[in-house]
C-alpha positions in Angstrom: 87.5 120.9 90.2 84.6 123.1 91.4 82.2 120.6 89.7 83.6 117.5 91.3 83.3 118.8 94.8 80.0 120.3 94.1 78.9 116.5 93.1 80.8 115.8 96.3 78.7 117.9 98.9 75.4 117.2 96.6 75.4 113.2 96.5 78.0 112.3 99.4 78.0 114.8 102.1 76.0 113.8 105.4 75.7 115.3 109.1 78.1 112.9 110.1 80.9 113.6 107.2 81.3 112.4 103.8 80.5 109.1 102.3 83.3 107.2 100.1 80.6 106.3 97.9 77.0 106.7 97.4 74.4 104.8 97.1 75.9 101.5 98.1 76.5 98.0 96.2 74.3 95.6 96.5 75.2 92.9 94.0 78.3 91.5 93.7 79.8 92.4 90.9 83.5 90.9 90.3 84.7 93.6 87.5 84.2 96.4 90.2 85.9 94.1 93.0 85.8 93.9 96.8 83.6 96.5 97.8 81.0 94.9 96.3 80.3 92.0 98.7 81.0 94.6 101.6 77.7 94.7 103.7 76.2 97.6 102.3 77.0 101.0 104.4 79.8 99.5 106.0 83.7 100.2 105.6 83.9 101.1 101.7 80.9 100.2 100.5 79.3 103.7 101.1 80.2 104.3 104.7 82.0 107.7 106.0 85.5 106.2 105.8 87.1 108.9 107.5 90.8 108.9 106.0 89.4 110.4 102.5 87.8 113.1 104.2 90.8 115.7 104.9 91.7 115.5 101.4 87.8 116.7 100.4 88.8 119.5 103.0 92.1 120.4 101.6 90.7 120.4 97.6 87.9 122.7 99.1 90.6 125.2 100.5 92.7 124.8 97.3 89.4 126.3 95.3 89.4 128.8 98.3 85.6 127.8 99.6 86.2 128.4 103.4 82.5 127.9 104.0 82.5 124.5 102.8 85.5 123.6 103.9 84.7 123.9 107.3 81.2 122.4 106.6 83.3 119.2 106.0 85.4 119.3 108.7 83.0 120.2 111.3 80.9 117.1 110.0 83.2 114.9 110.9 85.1 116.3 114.1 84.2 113.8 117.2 83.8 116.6 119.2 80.9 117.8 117.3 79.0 114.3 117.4 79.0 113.7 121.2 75.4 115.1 121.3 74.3 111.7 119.5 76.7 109.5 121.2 73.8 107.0 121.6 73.4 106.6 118.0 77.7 107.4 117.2 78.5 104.8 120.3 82.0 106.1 120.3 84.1 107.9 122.2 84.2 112.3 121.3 88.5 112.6 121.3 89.0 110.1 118.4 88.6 109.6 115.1 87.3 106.3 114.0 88.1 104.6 110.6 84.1 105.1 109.7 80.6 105.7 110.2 78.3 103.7 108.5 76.4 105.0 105.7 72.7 106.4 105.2 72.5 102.9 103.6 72.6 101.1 107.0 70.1 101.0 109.5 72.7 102.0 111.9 73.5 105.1 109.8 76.0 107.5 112.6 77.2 104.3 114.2 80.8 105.0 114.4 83.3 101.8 114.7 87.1 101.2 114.9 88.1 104.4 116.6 91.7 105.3 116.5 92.4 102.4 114.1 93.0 105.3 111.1 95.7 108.1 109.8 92.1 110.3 110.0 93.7 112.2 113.1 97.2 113.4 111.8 95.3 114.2 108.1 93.2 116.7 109.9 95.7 118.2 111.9 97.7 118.7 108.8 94.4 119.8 107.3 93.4 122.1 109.9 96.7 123.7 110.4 98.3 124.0 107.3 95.5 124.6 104.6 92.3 126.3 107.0 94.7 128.0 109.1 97.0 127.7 105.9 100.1 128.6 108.0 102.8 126.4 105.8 106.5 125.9 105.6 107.6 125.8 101.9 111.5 125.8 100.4 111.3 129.8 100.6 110.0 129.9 103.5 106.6 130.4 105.8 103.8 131.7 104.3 100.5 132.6 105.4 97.6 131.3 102.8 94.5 130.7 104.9 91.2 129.7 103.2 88.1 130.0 106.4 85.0 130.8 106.6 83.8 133.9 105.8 82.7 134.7 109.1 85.8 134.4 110.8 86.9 138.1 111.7 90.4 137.0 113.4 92.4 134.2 114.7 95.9 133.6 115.9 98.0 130.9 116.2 101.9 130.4 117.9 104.4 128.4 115.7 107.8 127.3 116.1 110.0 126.9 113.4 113.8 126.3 113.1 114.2 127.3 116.7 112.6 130.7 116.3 108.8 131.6 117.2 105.9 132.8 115.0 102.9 135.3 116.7 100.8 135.1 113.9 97.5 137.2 113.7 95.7 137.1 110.6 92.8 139.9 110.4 89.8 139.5 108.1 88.0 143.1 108.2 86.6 142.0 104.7 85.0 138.5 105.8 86.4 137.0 102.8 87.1 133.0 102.4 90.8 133.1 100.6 93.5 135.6 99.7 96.0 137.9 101.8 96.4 141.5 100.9 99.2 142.2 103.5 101.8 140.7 105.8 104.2 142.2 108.1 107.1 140.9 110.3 107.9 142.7 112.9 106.0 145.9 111.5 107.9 145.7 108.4 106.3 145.0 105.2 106.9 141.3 103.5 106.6 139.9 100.3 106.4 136.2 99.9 107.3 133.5 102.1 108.7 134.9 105.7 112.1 133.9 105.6 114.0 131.9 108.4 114.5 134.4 111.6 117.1 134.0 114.3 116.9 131.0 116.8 115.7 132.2 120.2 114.1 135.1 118.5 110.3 135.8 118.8 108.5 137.6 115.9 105.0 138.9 115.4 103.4 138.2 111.9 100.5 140.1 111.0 98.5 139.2 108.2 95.7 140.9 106.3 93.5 139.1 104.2 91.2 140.7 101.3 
């Protein structure tokens, strides 16, 4: 796994997110298929299709490299782009399905925007493996994977009628692994259960 995303970052990564492939077809070639007579940078021939890029994020977090998985998502977050939107031509609040390749001469141009499930991967993405707040069969639990230099963040979450103040502390600037959690003051091991409806709680969490 680690040597698959390092080839990942090393041949595919880019300022403006993650290429599907690299380098591009040129030639036809019927055994491979489609993408082969796809103008070269564009769509899937070696463009940032930007569906595929959560699940580099969430395989990044699952081998608990914070850095690098924010390094991904930042890449591609419109947000972050809007200082080139002469060259990205789209609009900063959506994701579009790509941006074509360093093999194009348009390489940044961004093109379909909202036309992709990019959006509701990344929330997912963001929320459930950086912030790594996620409901499982037993329960809540609190797995974050972030970047190192994160000292703190909180984050409000409903579930089953009941609501989460989560703060999860990082006085060891560490990328992966909780040492503690607490609900309500009280010591917790494993997922936090279900809690009453209409009930507020405060989780804390200590990673290290």
């Amino acid at each position: 796994g680690r040597a698959c995303m390092d080839a990942v970052d090393r041949y595919l990564s880019s300022e403006w997110g993650l290429h599907l492939v690299w380098p591009a077809y040129t030639t036809p070639d019927d055994d491979v298929g489609f993408v082969t007579r796809v103008y070269p940078g564009i769509k899937e021939n070696a463009a940032i299709f930007s569906h595929p890029n959560p699940w580099a994020i969430i395989a990044e977090c699952r081998l608990g490299r914070g850095n690098r998985a924010m390094k991904f998502y930042d890449a591609l977050l419109p947000y972050n782009q809007n200082n080139q939107i002469e060259i990205r031509e789209a609009e900063p609040y959506s994701y579009c399905q790509f941006i074509m390749g360093r093999d194009h001469t348009a390489f940044g141009r961004a093109r379909h925007p909202w036309l992709t499930g990019s959006a509701g991967w990344m929330y997912t993405t963001a929320t459930q493996w950086i912030l790594g707040i996620r409901l499982t069969f037993s329960g809540l639990i609190i797995d974050p994977c972030i970047p190192e230099d994160w000292a703190e963040f909180q984050v409000t979450r409903a579930w089953r009628g009941a609501t989460y103040h989560i703060t999860v502390e990082n006085p060891h600037r560490v990328q992966k692994g909780v040492k503690t959690v607490t609900l309500n003051g009280v010591p917790l091991q494993g997922a936090i259960p279900p809690q009453a409806p209409g009930s507020t709680c405060k989780v804390v969490a200590i990673m290290g």
